[in-house]
C-alpha positions in Angstrom: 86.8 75.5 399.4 90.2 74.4 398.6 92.4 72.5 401.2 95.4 74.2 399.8 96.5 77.8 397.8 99.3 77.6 395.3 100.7 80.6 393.8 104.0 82.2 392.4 105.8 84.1 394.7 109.1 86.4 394.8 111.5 84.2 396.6 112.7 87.7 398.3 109.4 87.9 400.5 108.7 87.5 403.8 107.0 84.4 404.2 109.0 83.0 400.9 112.4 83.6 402.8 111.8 82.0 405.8 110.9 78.9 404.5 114.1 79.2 402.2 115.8 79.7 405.2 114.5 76.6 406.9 115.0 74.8 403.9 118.9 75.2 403.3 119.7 75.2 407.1 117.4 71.3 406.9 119.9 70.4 403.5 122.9 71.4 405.5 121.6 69.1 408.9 121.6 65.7 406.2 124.2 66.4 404.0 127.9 67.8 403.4 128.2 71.6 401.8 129.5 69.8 398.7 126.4 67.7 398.3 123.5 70.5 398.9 122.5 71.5 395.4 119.3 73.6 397.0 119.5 76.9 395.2 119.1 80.3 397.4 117.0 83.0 397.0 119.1 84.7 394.7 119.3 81.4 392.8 115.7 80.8 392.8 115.1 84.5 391.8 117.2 83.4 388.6 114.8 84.5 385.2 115.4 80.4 384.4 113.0 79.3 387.5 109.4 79.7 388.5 108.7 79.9 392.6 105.7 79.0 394.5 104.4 78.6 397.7 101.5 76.4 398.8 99.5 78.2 401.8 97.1 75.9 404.0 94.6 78.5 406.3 96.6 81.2 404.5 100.2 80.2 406.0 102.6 79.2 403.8 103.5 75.4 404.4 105.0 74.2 401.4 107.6 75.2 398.3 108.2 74.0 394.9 110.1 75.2 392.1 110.8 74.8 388.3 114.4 75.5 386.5 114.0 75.5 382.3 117.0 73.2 381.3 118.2 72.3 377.8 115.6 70.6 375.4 112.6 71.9 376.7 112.8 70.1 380.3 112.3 71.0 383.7 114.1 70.3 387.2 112.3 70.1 390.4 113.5 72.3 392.8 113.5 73.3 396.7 110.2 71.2 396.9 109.8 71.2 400.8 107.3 71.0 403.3 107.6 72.5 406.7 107.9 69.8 409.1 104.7 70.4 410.9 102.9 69.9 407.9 104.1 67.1 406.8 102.3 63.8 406.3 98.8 66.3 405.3 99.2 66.6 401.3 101.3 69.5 400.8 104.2 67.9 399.5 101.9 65.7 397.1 99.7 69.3 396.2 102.8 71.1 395.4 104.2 67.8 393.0 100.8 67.9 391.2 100.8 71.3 390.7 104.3 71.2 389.2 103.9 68.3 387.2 100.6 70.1 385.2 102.7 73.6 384.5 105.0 71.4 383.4 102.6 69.2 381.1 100.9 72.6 379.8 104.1 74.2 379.3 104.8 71.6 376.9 108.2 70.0 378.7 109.5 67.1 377.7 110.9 65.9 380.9 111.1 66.5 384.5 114.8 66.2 386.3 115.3 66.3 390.3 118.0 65.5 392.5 117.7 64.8 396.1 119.1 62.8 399.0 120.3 58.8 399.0 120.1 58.7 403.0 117.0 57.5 404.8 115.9 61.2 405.6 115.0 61.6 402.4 113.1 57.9 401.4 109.6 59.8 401.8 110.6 62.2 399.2 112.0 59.5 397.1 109.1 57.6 397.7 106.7 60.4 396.3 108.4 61.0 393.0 107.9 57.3 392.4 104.8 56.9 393.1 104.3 59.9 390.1 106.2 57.7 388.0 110.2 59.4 388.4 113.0 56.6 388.2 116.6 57.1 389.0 118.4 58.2 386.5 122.3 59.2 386.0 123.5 63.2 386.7 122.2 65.4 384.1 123.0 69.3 383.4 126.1 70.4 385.8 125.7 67.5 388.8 128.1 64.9 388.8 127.9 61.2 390.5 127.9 62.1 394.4 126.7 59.0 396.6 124.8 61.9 399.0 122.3 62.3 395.9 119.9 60.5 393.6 118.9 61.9 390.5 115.4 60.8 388.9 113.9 61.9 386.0 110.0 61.3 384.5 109.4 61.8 381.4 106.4 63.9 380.4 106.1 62.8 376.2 105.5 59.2 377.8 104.0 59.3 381.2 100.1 59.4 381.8 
């Protein structure tokens, strides 16, 4: 039996909400309004981006997104993991899962940007250890010293 369920989801439903919810209101808590790039619902309802949520014992625990960008590359986005479920896989499930749409879908790359301060080292942490280095801004971001941008890409990586 699988330890964990990852599916697409409307980011408009119940269960998908309420993590989104939990989500931004987390972004806001570590960083200024200028320097959260998490996209809302209607952002991550956007024809551009694929949205799933990763259910453990059928309750969704986890998020993870995909935006197309120029070129035939991806960005990571709204990954997150509930707090209570951190530290059990979820966070590493929902990266796997990402990285082998991706890697079917034929992208050259995958793009994220998250947090420089010490809240977000374990997420930092977990794209490298898949291989993502730091990288410069890339489509509309700009240098902010609240974020670091990574990037992995897909034509080389294993």
């Amino acid at each position: 039996m699988p330890r964990f369920k990852i599916s697409p989801e409307n980011p408009a439903g119940p269960e998908a909400s309420a993590l989104i919810r939990r989500h931004l209101s987390q972004m806001a808590a570590q960083s200024p309004e200028e320097s959260c790039h998490a996209l809302d619902t209607s952002g991550l309802e956007s024809p551009e981006v694929q949205f799933f949520l990763l259910r453990q014992g059928g309750k969704a625990v986890a998020m993870g997104a995909l935006k197309l960008l120029d070129g035939g590359a991806r960005e990571l986005k709204s990954m997150h993991t509930v707090s209570e479920a951190r530290g059990c896989g979820a966070g590493r499930a929902m990266l796997e899962f990402l990285l082998q749409l991706s890697r079917k879908d034929e992208a050259t790359g995958l793009f994220l940007e998250t947090g420089s301060t010490k809240d977000f080292l374990p997420s930092r942490r977990l794209y490298e250890s898949f291989g993502f280095r730091q990288c410069g801004p890339f489509g509309d971001y700009a240098e902010d010293p609240w974020s670091v941008f990574m990037h992995l890409d897909l034509r080389t990586a294993a």
